[in-house]
VOBA-1610 file (N, C-alpha, C; in pm, whole numbers, padded with zeros to 5 digits, always signed):
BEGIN
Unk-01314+02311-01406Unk-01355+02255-01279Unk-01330+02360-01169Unk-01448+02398-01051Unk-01416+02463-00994Unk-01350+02421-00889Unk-01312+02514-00749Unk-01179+02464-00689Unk-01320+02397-00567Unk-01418+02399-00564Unk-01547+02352-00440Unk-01543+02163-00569Unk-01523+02179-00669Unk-01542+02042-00730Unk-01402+01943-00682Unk-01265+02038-00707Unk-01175+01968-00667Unk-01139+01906-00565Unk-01162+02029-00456Unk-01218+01948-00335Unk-01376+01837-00306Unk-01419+01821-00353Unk-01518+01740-00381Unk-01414+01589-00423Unk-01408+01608-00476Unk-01357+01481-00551Unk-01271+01448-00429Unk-01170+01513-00425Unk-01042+01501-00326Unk-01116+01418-00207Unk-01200+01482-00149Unk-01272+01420+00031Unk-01372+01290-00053Unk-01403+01249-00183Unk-01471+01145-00217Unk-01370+01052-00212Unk-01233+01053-00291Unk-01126+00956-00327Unk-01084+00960-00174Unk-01062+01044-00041Unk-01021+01012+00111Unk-01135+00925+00108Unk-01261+00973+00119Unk-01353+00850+00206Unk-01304+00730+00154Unk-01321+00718+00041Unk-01322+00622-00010Unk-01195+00516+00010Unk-01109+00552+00092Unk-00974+00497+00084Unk-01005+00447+00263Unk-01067+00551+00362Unk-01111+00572+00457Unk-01217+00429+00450Unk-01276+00437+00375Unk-01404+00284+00397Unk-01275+00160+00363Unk-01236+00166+00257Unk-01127+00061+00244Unk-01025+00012+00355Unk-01008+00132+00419Unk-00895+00074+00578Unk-01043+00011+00663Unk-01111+00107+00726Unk-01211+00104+00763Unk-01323-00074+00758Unk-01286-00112+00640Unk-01337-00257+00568Unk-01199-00409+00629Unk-01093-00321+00606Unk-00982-00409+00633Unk-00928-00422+00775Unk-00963-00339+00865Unk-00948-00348+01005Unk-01096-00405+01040Unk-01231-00410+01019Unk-01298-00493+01066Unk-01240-00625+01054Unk-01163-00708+00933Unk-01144-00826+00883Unk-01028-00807+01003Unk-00979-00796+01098Unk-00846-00781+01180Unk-00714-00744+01153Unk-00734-00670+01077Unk-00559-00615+01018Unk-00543-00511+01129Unk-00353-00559+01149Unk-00330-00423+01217Unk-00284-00306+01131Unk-00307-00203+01174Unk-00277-00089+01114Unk-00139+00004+01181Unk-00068+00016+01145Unk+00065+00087+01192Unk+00100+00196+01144Unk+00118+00237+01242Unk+00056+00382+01250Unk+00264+00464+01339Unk+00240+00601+01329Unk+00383+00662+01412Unk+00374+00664+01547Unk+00244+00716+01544Unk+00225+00819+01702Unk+00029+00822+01727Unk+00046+00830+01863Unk-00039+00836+01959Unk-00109+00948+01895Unk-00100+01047+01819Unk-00196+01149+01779Unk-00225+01069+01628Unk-00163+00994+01596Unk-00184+00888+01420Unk-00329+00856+01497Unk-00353+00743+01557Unk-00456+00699+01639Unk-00606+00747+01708Unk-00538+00872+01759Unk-00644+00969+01739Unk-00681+01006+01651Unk-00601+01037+01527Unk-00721+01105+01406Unk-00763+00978+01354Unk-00723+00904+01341Unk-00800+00724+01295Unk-00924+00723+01351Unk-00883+00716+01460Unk-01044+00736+01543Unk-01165+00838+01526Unk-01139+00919+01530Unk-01210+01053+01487Unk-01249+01002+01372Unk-01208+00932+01245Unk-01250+00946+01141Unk-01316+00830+01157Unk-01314+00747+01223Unk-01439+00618+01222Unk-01356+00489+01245Unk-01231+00455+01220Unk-01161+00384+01232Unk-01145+00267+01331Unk-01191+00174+01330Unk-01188+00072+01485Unk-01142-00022+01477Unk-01025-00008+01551Unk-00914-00160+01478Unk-00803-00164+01593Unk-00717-00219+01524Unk-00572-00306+01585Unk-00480-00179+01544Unk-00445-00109+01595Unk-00336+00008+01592Unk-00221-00033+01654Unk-00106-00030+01562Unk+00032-00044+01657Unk+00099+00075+01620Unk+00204+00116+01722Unk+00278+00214+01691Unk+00433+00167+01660Unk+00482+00182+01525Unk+00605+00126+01472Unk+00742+00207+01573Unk+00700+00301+01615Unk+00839+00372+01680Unk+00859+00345+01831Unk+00815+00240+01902Unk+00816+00183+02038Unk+00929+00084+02083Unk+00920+00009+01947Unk+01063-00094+01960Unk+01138-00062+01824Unk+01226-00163+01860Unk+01353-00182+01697Unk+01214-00237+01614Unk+01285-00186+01483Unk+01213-00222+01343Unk+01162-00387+01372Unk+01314-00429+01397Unk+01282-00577+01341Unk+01254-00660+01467Unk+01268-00621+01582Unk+01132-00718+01653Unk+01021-00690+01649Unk+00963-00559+01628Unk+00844-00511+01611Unk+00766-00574+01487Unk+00826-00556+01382Unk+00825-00626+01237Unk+00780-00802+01285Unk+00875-00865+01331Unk+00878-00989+01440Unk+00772-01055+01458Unk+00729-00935+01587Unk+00622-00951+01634Unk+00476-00954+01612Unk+00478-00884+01534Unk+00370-00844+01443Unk+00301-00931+01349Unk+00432-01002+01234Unk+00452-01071+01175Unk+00361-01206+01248Unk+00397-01214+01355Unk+00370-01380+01407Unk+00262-01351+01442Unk+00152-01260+01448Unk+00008-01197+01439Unk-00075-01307+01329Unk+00015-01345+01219Unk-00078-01425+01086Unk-00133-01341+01060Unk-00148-01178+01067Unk-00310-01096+00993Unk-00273-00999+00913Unk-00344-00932+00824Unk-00302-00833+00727Unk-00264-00683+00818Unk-00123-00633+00745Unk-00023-00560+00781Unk-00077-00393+00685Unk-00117-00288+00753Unk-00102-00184+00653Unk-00032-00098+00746Unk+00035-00039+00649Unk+00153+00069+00710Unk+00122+00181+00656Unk+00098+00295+00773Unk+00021+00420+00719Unk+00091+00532+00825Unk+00236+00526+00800Unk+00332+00595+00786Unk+00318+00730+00802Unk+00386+00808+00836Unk+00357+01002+00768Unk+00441+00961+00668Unk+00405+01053+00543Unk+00458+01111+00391Unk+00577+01215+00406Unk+00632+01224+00484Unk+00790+01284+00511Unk+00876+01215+00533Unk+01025+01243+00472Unk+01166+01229+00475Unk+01105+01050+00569Unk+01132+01112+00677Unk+01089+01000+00770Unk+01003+00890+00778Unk+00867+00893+00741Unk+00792+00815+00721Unk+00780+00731+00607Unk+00871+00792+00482Unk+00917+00710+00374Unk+00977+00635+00351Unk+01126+00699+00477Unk+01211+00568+00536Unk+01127+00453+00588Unk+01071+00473+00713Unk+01011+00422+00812Unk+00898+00294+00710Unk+00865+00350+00614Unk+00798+00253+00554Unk+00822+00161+00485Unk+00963+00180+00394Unk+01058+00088+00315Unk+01106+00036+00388Unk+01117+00046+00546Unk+01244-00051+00607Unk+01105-00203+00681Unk+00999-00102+00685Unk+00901-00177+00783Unk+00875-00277+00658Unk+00855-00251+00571Unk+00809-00363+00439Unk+00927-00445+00397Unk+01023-00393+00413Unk+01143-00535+00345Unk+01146-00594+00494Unk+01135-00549+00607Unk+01127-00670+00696Unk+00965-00748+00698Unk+00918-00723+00682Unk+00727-00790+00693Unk+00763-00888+00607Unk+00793-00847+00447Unk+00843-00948+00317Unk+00960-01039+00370Unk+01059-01044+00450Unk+01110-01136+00478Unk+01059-01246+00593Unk+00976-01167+00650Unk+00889-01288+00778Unk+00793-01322+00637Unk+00783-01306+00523Unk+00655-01345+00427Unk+00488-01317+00415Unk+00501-01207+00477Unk+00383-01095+00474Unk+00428-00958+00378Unk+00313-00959+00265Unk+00327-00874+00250Unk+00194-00744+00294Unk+00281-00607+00318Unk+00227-00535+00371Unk+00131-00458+00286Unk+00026-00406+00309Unk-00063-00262+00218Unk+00020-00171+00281Unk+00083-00144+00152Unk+00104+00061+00127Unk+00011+00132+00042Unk-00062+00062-00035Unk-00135+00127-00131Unk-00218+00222-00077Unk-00294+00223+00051Unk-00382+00321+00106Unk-00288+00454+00160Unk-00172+00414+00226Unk-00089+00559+00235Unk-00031+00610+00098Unk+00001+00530+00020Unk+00046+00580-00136Unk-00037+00672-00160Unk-00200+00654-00171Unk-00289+00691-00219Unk-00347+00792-00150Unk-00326+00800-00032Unk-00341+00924+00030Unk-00242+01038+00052Unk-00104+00979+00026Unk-00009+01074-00019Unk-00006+01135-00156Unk-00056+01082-00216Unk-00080+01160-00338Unk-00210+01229-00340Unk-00267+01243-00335Unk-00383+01281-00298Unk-00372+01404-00198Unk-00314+01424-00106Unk-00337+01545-00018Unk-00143+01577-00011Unk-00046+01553-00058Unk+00068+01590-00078Unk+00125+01720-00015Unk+00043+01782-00084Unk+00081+01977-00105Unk+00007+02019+00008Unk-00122+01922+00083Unk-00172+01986+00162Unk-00143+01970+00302Unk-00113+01867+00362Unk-00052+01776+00459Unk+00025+01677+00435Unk+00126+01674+00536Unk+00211+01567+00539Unk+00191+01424+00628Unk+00122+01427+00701Unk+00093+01330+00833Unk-00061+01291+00851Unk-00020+01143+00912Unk-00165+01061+00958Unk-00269+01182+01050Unk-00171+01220+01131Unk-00273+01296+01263Unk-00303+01417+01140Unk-00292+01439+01084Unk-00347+01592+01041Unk-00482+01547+00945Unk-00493+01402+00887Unk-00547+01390+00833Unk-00731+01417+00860Unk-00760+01411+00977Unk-00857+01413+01015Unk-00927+01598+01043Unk-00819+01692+01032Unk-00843+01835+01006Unk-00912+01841+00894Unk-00796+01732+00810Unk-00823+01797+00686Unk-00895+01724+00606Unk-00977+01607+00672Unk-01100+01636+00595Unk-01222+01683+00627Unk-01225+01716+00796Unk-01263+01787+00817Unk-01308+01978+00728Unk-01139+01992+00685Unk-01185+02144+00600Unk-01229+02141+00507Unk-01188+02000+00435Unk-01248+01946+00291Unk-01427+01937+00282Unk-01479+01891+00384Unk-01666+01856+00386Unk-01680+02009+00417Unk-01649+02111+00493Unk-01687+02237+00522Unk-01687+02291+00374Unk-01552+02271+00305Unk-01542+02352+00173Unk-01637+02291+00060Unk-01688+02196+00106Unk-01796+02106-00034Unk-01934+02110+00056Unk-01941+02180+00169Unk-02066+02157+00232Unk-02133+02047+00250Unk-02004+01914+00200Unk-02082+01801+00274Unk-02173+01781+00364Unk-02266+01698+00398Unk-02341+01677+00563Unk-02214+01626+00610Unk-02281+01643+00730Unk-02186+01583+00856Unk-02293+01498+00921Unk-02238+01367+00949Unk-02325+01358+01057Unk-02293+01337+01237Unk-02385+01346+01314Unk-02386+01459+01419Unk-02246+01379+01550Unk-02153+01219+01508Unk-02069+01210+01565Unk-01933+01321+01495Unk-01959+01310+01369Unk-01879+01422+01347Unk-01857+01548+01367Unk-01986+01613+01420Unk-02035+01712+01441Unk-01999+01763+01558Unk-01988+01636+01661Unk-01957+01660+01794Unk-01778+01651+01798Unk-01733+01586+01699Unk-01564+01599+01728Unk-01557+01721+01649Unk-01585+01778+01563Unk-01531+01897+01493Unk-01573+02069+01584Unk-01697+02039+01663Unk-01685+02112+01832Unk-01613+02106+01904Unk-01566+01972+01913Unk-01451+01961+02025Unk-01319+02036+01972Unk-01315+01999+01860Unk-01149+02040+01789Unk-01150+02217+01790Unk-01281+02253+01837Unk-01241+02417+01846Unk-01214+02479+01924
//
């Protein structure tokens, strides 16, 4: 397999995880996210939803609060020291208000780009370098943020 296939695959299994959030924030899930640049690359990548940022209040009113939302919970964390914490503590509190949360889409994107990035906000570089390196199309809203980003 060449390394233009690996990346191929790699930016097919992101979209594809990308339509799945993408599918689950139309249905009203919030998405929780670290930081104000998490949000921005969400956006950039097509993303239009309920964004909260977990590091504004304590875990567990935030958790709380959220909770008393009634709507589906995904936690999409950064994949460092930190965000691993940040995600085990945010899920045993969600599971005790009796929500359980999606990790499976950050699981799956942490494995998946591991070695290459660590964080939500970077994610949108990098699939950005991923469609350049497979010569994906772009189409031309993407076209216009990947101008901007230069």
């Amino acid at each position: 397999m060449t390394d233009v296939d690996v990346y191929r695959k790699r930016l097919e299994r992101i979209e594809e995880l990308l339509l799945e959030l993408s599918e689950s924030a139309e249905r009203g899930a919030v998405i929780i996210v670290e930081g104000k640049r998490d949000i921005l690359s969400m956006k950039k990548l097509g993303i239009k939803g309920s964004f909260e940022l977990a590091t504004r209040y304590s875990l567990f009113n935030f958790s709380e609060r959220v909770a008393s939302l009634g709507c589906e919970v995904i936690i999409l964390t950064d994949w460092d020291r930190r965000g691993d914490l940040l995600a085990a503590k945010l899920s045993e509190y969600f599971e005790n208000f009796e929500i359980k949360p999606d990790l499976q889409i950050r699981n799956k994107l942490k494995l998946i780009s591991q070695k290459e990035i660590k964080d939500i906000e970077s994610l949108y570089t990098y699939v950005s370098k991923l469609r350049v390196k497979t010569g994906s199309s772009l189409n031309s809203e993407y076209e216009t943020n990947l101008e901007f980003e230069r």
